[in-house]
C-alpha positions, -999 to +999 in steps of 0.1 A: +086-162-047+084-126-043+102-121-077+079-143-099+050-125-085+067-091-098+077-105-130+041-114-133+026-087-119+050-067-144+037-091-172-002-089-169+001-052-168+021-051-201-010-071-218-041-048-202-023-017-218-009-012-177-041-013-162-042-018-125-044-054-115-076-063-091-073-083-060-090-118-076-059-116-101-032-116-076-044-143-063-052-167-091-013-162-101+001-171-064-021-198-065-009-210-098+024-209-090+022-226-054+009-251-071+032-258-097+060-259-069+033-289-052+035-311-084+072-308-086+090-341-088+110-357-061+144-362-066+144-400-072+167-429-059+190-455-079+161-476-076+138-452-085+113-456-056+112-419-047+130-409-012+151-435+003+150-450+032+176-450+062+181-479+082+177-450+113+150-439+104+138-473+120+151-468+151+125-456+180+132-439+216+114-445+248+121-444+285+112-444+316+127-432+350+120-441+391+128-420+423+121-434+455+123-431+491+128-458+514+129-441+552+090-439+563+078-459+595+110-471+598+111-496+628+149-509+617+170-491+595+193-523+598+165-539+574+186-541+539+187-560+508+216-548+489+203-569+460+170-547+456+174-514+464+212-495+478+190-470+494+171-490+519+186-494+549+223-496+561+249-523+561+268-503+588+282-526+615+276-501+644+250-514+672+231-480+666+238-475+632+210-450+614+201-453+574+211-418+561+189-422+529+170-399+511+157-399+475+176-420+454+171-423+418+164-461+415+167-466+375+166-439+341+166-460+313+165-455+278+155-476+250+167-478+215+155-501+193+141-511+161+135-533+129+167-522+111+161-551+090+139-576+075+155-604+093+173-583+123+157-561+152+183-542+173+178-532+211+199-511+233+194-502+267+216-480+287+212-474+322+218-439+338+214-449+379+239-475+386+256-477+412+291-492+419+296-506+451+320-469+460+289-459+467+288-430+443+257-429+423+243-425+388+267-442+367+257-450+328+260-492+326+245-510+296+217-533+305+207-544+270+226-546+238+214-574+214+209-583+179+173-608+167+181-625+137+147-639+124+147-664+100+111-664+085+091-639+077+069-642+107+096-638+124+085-673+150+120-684+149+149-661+161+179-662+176+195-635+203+232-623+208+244-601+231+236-592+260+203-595+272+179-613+298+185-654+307+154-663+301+148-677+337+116-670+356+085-651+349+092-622+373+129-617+360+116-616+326+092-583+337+106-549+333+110-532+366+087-505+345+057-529+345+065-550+383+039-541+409+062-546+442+095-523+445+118-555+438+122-591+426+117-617+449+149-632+466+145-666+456+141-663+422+169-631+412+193-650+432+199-668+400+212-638+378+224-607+392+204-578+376+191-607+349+213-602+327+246-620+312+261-621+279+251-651+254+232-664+228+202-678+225+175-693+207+138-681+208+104-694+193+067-688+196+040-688+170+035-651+156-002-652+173+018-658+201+036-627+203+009-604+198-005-622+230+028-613+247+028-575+233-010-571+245-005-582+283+021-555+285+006-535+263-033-535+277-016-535+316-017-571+326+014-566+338+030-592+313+066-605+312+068-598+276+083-619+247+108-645+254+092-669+234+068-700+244+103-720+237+139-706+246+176-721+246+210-707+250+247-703+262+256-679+284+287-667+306+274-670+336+295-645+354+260-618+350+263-588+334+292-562+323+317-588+337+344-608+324+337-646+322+356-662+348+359-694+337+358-714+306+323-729+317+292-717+298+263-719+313+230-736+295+196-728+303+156-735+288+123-719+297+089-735+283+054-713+286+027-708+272-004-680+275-036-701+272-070-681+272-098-696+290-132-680+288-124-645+298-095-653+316-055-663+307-032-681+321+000-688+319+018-717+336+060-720+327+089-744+339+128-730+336+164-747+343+197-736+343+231-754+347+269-739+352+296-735+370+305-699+390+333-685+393+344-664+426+361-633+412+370-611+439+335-613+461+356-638+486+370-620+521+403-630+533+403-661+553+372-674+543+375-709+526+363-718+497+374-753+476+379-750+437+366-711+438+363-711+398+342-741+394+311-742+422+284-760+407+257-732+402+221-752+389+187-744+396+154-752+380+118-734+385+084-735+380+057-711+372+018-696+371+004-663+362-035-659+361-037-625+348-056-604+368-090-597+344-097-582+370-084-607+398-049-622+392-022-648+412+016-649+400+037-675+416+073-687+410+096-715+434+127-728+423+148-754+441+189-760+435+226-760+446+248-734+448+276-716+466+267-706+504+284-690+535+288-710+569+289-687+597+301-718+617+331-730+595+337-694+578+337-717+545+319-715+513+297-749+508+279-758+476+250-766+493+208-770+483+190-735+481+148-732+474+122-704+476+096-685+457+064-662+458+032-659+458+019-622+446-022-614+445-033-584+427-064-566+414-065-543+377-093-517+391-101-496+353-114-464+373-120-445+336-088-435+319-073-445+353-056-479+364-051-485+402-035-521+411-040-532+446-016-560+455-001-583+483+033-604+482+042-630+505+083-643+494+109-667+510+141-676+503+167-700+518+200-700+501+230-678+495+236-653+465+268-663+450+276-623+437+271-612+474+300-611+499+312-644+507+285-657+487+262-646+515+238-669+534+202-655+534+167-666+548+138-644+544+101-642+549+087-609+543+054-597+536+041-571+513+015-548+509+008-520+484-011-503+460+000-488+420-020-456+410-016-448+371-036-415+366-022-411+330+003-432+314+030-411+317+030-412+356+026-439+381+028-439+417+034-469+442+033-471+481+047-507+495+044-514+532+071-541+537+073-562+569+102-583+568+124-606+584+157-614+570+186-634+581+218-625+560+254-635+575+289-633+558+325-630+575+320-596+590+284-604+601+284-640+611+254-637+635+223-613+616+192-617+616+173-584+616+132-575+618+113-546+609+084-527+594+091-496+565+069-478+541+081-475+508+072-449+478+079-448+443+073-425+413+077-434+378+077-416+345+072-430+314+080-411+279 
């Protein structure tokens, strides 16, 4: 640039006799040239539609990330539910044993994901918390890694492979970033550990549908998001990250539907699932269990969400059979399991601020087949809490749990354990 303007500079004053050039002068030439350089052609493409177009550039990033602490009020730090939350509580044996717990980085997810196609949307979800059962913490374990192949351009009919969510109750289908209480209810993520397994299924809603789905997450009705008014598909059934450990696929179907009603929606659902699970090493020596690859595993549940404009209910129960410690035998039965939830809650717009009052009341009577010894539970615990979201990129939740479990394997054949804790979270979003 600087050497156009002196050859021009050098030019002009050739052609006024080498007058001196005035201010107005200079300026009309930069501004010339500049733009000259503006209406310069962009290199084209083969197909001669300017700059193309990279199937990354598609892609988009988000996240979000929760720290917690688990040890206020604490009336029993025997309390635990190793399927919620590793930092609440202890499993220690000792009659006086003490939870040593302190913050504890409860999930750091990322999100990739994007229309890399017409016809194929791609998600991938890695998690940065888990935690093996070592003990050591903050581990990086996929959650999500799937593929959508659409086959019209509405994109109504698709179908999912990978590894994903079983489309199996309302309150498994909900991120953990948009659930109101700390953790899933007992009765209903008994089914599938972390809710995830690796299969293929089959997904369809009508595209005004969707957008329903996207705004109830979207607008803060806490939606589950979209798994389609009609879903089918195979799975392993061994959950998540695991080998399959049997030939047995498991089979499951989920039907709902968002209906508006005046000012309000609702959103009433039915799922079932059927299999076969396979013990892979969660069995203690000397414990009995018959046919330990092939324990009939079924379930089916039954849904309804009023969303809370401003007043909401959300309520799940699922009865079925599947494998169960007795304490009295030190055997593992197939025997009948059933529980659910009922959670109230309140959307209070306070400006640019959202603050979610809520109460939980959940039971479960069953055993969780991923658990120790398939380990027999019964639980009735209450909950009570509030969600604070002064800006979307922070929330904050305080959950007053009082809770009474029973949860009994081989090395705890008799435990049934009472008590009262506080619970806080803090979540960012980005």
């Amino acid at each position: 640039m600087a050497v156009l303007l002196l050859l021009t500079c050098v030019a002009n004053a050739q052609e006024t006799n080498k007058q001196e050039l005035n201010k107005q002068d200079v300026k009309n030439e930069v501004m010339r040239i500049l733009d000259s350089i503006n209406k310069a052609k962009l290199p084209e493409t083969k197909s001669g539609g300017g700059v193309e177009e990279h199937w990354y550039d598609r892609i988009s990033l988000r996240g979000y990330a929760q720290i917690r602490y688990n040890g206020l009020f604490s009336t029993n730090d025997k309390v635990s539910c190793e399927q919620c939350d590793r930092s609440w509580g202890t499993t220690s044996t000792a009659p006086d044993a003490k939870a040593n717990n302190g913050l504890f980085i409860r999930r750091a997810r990322l999100v990739f994901s994007g229309q890399v196609h017409p016809n194929v949307f791609f998600y991938f979800q890695p998690d940065f918390a888990s935690s093996p059962s070592t003990g050591i913490q903050n581990f990086v374990q996929i959650r999500d890694l799937y593929f959508d192949l659409s086959f019209d351009k509405k994109k109504e009919y698709r179908v999912r492979v990978g590894q994903s969510k079983i489309p199996y109750g309302f309150e498994n289908m909900q991120s953990s970033s948009q659930r109101l209480t700390l953790d899933r209810a007992d009765a209903i993520n008994s089914s599938i550990l972390n809710e995830r397994d690796l299969g293929i299924f089959f997904y369809w809603a009508p595209a005004e549908i969707r957008k329903r789905f996207e705004m109830l997450v979207k607008d803060g009705y806490k939606g589950s998001g979209d798994f389609g008014v009609f879903a089918l598909g195979v799975y392993n059934g061994q959950i998540a990250n695991k080998l399959d450990g049997n030939r047995d696929l498991n089979v499951v179907s989920r039907i709902t539907y968002p209906f508006v009603i005046g000012s309000q929606i609702i959103e009433p659902g039915i799922q079932a699932y059927t299999g076969k699970w396979a013990f892979t090493g969660e069995v203690s020596p000397g414990v009995v269990v018959n046919d330990p690859q092939y324990v009939k595993d079924q379930r089916v549940g039954a849904t309804f969400v009023l969303y809370p404009r401003p007043f909401g209910i959300q309520t799940e129960y699922n009865i079925g059979t599947g494998p169960r410690y007795n304490p009295a035998t030190n055997r593992i039965d197939q025997t009948d399991l059933n529980g659910g939830y009922v959670l109230l809650n309140y959307k209070w717009d306070l400006k640019k601020q959202r603050i979610y009052p809520f109460a939980k009341f959940q039971y479960y009577d069953g055993g969780k087949k991923y658990e120790k010894d398939a380990r027999s539970y019964v639980v009735r615990d209450y909950e009570f809490g509030v969600e604070w979201q002064p800006i979307k990129a922070f929330e904050l939740t305080a959950e007053y749990v009082v809770a009474d479990r029973t949860f009994e394997d081989s090395v705890l054949p008799v435990n049934r354990q009472q008590g009262n804790v506080l619970r806080l979270q803090v979540q960012f979003n980005f």
